[in-house]
Legacy VTK file of the C-alpha trace (Angstrom):
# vtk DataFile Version 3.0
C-alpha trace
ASCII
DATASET POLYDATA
POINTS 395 float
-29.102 -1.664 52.407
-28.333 -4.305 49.732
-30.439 -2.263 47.411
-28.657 1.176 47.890
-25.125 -0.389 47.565
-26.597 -2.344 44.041
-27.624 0.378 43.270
-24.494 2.931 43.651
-23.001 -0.322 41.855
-24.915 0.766 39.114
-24.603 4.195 38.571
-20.719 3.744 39.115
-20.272 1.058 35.906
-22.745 3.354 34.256
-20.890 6.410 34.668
-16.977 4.438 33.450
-19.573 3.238 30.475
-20.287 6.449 29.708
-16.722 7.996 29.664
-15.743 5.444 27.635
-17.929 5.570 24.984
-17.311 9.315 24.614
-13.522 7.883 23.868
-14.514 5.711 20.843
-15.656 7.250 17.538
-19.261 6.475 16.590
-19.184 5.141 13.220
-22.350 6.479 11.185
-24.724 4.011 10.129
-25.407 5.074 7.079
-22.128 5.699 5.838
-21.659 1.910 6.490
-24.650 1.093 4.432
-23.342 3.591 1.539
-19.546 1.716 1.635
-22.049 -1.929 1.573
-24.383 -0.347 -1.770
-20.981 0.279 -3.290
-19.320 -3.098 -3.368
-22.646 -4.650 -3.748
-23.264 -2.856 -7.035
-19.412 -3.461 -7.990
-20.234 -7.570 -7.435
-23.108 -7.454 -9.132
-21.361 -5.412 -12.044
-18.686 -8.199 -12.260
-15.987 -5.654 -11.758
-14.757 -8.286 -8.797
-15.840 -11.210 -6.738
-15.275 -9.948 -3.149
-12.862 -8.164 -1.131
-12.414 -6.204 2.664
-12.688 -2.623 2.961
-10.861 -1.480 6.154
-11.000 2.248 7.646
-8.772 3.249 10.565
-7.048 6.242 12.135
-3.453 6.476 13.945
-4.871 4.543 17.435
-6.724 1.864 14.945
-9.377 0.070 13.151
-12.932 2.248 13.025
-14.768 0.048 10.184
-13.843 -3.657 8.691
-16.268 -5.318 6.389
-15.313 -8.320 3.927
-18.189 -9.192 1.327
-18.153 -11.518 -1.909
-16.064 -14.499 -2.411
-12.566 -15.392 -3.298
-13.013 -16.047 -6.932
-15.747 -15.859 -9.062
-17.385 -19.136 -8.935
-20.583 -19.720 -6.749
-19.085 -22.260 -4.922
-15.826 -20.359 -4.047
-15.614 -19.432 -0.049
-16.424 -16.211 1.559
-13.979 -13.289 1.476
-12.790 -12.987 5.843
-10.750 -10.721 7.630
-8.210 -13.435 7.162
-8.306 -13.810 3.155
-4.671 -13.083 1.934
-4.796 -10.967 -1.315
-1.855 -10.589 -4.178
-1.751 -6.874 -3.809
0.657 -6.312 -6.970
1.757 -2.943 -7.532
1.274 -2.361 -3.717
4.455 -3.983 -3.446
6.283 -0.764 -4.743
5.262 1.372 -1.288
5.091 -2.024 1.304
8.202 -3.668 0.264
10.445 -1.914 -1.887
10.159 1.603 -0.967
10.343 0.718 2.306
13.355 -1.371 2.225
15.284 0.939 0.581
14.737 3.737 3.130
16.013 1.590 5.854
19.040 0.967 4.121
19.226 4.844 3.514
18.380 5.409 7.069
21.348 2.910 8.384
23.577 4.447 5.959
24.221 1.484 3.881
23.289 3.334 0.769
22.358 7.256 -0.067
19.564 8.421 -2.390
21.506 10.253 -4.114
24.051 7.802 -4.816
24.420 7.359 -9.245
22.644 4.385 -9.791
26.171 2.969 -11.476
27.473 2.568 -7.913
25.375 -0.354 -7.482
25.384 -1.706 -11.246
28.785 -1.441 -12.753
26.609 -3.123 -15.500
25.525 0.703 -16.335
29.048 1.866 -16.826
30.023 3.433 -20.581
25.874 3.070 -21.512
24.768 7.079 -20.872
23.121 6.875 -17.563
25.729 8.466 -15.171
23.133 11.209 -14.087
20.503 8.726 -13.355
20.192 8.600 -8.996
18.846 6.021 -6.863
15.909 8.548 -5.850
15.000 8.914 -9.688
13.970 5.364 -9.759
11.940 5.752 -6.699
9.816 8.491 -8.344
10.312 6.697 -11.764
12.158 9.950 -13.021
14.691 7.619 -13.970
13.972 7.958 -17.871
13.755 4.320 -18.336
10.762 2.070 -19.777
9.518 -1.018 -19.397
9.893 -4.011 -22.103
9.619 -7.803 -21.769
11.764 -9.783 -19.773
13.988 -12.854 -20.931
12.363 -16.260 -19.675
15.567 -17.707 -19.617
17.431 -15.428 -17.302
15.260 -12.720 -16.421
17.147 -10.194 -14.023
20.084 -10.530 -15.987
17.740 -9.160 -19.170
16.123 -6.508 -17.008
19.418 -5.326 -15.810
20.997 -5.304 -19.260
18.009 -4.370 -21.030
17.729 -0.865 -19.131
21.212 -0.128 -19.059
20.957 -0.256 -22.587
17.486 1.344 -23.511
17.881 4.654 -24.662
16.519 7.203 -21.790
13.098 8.846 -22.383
14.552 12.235 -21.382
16.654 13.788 -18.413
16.463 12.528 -15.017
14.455 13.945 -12.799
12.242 15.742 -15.171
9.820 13.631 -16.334
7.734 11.016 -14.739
6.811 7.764 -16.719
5.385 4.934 -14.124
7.819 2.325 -14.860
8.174 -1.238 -13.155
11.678 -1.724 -13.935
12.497 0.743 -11.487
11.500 -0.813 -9.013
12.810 -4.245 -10.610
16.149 -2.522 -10.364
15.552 -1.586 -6.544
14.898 -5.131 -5.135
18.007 -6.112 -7.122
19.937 -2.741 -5.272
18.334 -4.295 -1.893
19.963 -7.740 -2.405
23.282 -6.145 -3.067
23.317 -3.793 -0.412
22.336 -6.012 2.474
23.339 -9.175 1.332
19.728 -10.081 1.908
16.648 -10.870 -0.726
13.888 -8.192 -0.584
11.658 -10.542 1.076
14.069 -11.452 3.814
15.034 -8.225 4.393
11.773 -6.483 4.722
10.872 -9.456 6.929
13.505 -8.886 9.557
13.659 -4.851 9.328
9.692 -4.196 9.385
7.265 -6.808 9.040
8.164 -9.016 11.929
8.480 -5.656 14.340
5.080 -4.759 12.644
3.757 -8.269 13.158
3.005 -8.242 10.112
2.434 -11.961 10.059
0.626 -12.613 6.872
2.927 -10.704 4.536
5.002 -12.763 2.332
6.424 -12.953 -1.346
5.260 -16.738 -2.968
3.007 -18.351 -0.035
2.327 -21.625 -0.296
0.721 -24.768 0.862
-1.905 -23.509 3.484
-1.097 -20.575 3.283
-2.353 -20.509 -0.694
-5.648 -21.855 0.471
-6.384 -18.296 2.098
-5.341 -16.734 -0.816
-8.500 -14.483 -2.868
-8.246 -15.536 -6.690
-6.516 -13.263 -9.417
-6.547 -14.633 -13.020
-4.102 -15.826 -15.229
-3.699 -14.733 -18.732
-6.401 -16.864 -20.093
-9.099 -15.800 -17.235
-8.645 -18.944 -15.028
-8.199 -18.199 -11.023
-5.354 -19.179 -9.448
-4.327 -18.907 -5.841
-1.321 -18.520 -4.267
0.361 -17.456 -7.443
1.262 -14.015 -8.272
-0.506 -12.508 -11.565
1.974 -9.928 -12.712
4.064 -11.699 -15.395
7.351 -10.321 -15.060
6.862 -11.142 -11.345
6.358 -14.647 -11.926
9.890 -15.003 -14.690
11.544 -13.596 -11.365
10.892 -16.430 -9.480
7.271 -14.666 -7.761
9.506 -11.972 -5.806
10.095 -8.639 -7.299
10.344 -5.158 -6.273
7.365 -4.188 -8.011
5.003 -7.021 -7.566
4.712 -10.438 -5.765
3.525 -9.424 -2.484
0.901 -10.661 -0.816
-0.728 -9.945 2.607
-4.292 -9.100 4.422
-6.007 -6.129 5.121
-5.033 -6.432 8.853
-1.196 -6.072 8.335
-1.794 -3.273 6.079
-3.902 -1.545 8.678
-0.618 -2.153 11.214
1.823 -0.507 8.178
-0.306 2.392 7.764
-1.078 3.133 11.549
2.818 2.930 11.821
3.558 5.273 8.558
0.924 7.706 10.522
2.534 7.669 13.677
5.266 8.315 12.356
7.362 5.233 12.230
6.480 3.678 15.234
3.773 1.202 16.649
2.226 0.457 19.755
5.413 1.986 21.268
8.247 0.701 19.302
9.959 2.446 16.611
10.316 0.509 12.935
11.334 3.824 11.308
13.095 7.227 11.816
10.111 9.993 12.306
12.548 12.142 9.572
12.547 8.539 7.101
8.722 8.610 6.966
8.441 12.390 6.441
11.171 11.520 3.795
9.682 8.952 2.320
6.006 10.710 1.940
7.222 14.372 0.731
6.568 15.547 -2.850
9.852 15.336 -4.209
8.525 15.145 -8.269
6.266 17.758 -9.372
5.444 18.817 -12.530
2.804 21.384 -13.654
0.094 20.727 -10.497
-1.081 17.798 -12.321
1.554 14.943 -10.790
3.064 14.968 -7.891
5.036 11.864 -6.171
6.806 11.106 -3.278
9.612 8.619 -2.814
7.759 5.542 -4.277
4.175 6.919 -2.728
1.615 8.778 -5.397
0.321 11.946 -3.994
-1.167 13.530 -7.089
-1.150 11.602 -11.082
-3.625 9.970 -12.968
-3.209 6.691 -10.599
-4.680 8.670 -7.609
-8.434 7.387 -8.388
-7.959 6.183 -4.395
-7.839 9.639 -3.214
-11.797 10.083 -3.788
-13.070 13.417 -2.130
-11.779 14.706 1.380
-8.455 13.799 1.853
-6.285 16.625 2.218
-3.565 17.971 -0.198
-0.898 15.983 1.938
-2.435 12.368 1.664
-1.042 9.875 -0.440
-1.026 6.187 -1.233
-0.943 3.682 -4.043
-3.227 0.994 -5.973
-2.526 -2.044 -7.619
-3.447 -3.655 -10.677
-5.241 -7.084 -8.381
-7.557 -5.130 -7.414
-5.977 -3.189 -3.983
-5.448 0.429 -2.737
-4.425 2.200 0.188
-4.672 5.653 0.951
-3.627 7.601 4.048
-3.965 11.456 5.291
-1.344 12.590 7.878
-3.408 15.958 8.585
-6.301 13.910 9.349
-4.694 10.695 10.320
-7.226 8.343 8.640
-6.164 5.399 6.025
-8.669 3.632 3.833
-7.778 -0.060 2.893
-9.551 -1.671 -0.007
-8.743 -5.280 -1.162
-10.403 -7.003 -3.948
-10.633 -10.087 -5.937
-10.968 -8.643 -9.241
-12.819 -9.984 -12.210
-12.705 -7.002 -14.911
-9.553 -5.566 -16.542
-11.433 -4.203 -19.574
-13.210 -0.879 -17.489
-10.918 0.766 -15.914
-13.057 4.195 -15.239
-15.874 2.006 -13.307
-12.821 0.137 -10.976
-11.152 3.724 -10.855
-14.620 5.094 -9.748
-15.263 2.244 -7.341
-11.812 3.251 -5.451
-12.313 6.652 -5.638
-16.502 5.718 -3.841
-14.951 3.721 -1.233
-12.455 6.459 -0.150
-14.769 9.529 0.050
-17.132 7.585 2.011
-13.985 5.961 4.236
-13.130 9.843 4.795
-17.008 11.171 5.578
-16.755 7.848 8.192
-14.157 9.420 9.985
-14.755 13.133 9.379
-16.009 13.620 13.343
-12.860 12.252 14.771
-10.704 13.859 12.297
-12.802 17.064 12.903
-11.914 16.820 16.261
-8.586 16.278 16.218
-7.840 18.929 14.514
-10.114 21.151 16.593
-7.515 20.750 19.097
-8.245 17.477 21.245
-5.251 15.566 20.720
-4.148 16.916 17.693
-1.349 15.962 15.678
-0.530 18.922 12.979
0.282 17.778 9.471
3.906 17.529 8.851
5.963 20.587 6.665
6.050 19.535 3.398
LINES 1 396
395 0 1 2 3 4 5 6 7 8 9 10 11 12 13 14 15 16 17 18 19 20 21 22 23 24 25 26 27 28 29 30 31 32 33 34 35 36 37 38 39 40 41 42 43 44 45 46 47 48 49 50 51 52 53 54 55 56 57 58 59 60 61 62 63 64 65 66 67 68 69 70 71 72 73 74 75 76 77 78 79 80 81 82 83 84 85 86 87 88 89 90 91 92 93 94 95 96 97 98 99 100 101 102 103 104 105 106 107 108 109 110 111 112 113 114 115 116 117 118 119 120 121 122 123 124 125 126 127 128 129 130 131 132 133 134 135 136 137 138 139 140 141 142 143 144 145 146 147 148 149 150 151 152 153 154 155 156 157 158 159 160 161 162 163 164 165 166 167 168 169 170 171 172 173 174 175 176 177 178 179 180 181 182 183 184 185 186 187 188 189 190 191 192 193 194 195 196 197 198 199 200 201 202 203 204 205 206 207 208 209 210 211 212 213 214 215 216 217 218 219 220 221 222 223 224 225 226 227 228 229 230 231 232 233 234 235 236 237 238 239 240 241 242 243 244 245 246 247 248 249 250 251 252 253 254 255 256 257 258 259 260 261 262 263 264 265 266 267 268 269 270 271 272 273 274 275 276 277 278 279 280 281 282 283 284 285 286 287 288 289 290 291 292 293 294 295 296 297 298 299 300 301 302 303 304 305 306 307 308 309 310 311 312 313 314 315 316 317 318 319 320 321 322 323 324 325 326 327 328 329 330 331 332 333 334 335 336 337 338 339 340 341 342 343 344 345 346 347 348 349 350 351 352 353 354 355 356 357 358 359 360 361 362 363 364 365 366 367 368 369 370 371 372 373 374 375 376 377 378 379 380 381 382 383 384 385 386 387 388 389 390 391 392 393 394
């Protein structure tokens, strides 16, 4: 009698073992193995010391591996989970962009408002016709140029009122950092709050996005991956970009730093459609906003609202994401992409060592992300065979 109950016992947790395992996506082995070739090859080609790669869909991780160390010395520690990586131009599409949307979205600002509703300091200087949303798809006609060490927002706010524009607004894109200089400074005078502690309050504490933070310090610093300074020598803690740094470390185009973990919460949110695990962070009409193509020019560059969806930067893309994916990279080493037909994000963090070849570290994104997609391609197949599916927004 013991026996037959044990055994129904059994067959019972055997069975619920079964129906769950059906639930989770089987991860192919060799797919894994590829992703592992691929980074191994890029340490051992000194394009970077280590780094995470991190594949997910819209209910969460699939695939996390870290490999390498945090700088470049043999002695440096291990790349974790946990390492905290500058993630430079990233800051554009997980700060910035971001932040200004939620202003949009409370109505504190408009995207179409003239940019010289915010600076007065434009006034009289020819750029009436230049819009908030032009600097968010750097259609703005402005360029960069160096930055005053002495007073450095007060030069980058005088210095691009004053430029001469490199054509109309809205009809030509020319990847620009001021833009997005110009936006963190629109931020602080819209909310009353810095970029940091704005973003802090609005998303990443909702997001519990715990790790994210302009300038860390003290401990923090110590789980910081390595960039290098402008002579080659690591540093941690410290952000790379230049103009970053004259700004006091927090800008709206670089100076953020975080782990592959919160970014995996940020995406899973921008792919449900501005909520997490239940609570909303953003408008379902803000993200669709924020992720449209509203710059295209001739099929060969399209961008949405601070996201890259088709240019020469797009290296992340690789091979299977669909027309409607987009994403960004940064100039650390870090990319995300993410595909709202297919609901898959790739994550790829890196302590990077080589600056000079840029094909090889655009290949090596471009590796990671077709293999991040094949991963996935069974669970995205069968989503959109019907079981659960969640149809690409119109674009």
């Amino acid at each position: 009698m013991m026996l037959n109950r044990f055994f129904i016992i059994l067959v019972v947790l055997f069975s619920a073992l079964t129906v769950c395992a059906g639930d989770v996506p089987i991860i192919p082995s060799e797919k894994a193995r590829l992703i592992g070739k691929v980074v191994e090859k890029a340490m051992a080609d000194g394009l970077v010391a280590g780094g995470v790669v991190l594949v997910g869909n819209r209910t969460g991780v699939v695939y996390e591996t870290s490999f390498g160390r945090v700088a470049g010395s043999p002695d440096a520690l291990p790349v974790t989970s946990d390492t905290i990586f500058d993630i430079a131009s990233l800051t554009k599409v997980i700060a910035t962009t971001p932040a200004v949307m939620k202003l949009a979205e409370e109505g504190r600002i408009r995207l179409v408002d003239p940019l010289v509703r915010w600076f007065p300091e434009f006034a009289g200087k020819g750029k009436d016709e230049v819009l908030v949303v032009n600097l968010l798809t750097h259609t703005s006609g402005l360029d960069d140029f160096p930055l005053s060490s002495q007073a450095p927002l007060k030069s980058a706010i005088e210095g691009a009122a004053g430029q001469k524009l490199k054509g109309e607004p809205g009809y030509r894109f020319k990847y620009a950092d001021i833009n997005f200089i110009l936006l963190a400074e629109l931020v602080r005078r819209a909310s009353g709050l810095s970029l940091d502690r704005y973003a802090s309050e609005s998303f990443y504490a909702p997001l519990g996005m715990w790790n994210t933070c302009f300038n860390p310090g003290g401990a923090v610093a110590s789980r910081c991956a390595a960039t290098l300074d402008g002579t080659g020598i690591p540093q941690f803690g410290k952000v790379q970009d230049h103009s970053a740094r004259l700004l006091d470390g927090m800008a709206g185009h670089a100076g953020l730093f975080t782990t592959a973990g919160d970014l995996a919460a940020f995406c899973r949110m921008i792919l449900n459609e501005g909520t997490l695990n239940g609570r909303r962070v953003f408008e379902a009409r803000t993200v669709s906003q924020m992720t449209a193509p509203y710059f295209s020019r001739g099929g060969k560059v399209a961008r949405g609202l601070g996201w890259d969806i088709s240019s020469p930067y797009s290296s992340p893309r690789g091979s299977g994401f669909s027309e409607y994916s987009f994403g960004h990279t940064g100039y650390s080493g870090g990319s995300i992409w993410l595909d709202p037909e297919s609901g898959a994000y790739v994550i790829f963090l890196s302590s990077r060592l080589d600056y000079r070849h840029t094909r090889a570290f655009s290949q090596l994104r471009s590796d990671i992300s077709t293999l991040a997609f094949e991963m996935l391609e069974p669970v995205a197949s069968a989503r959109l065979d019907g079981r659960g599916a969640t149809p690409a927004p119109s674009r």
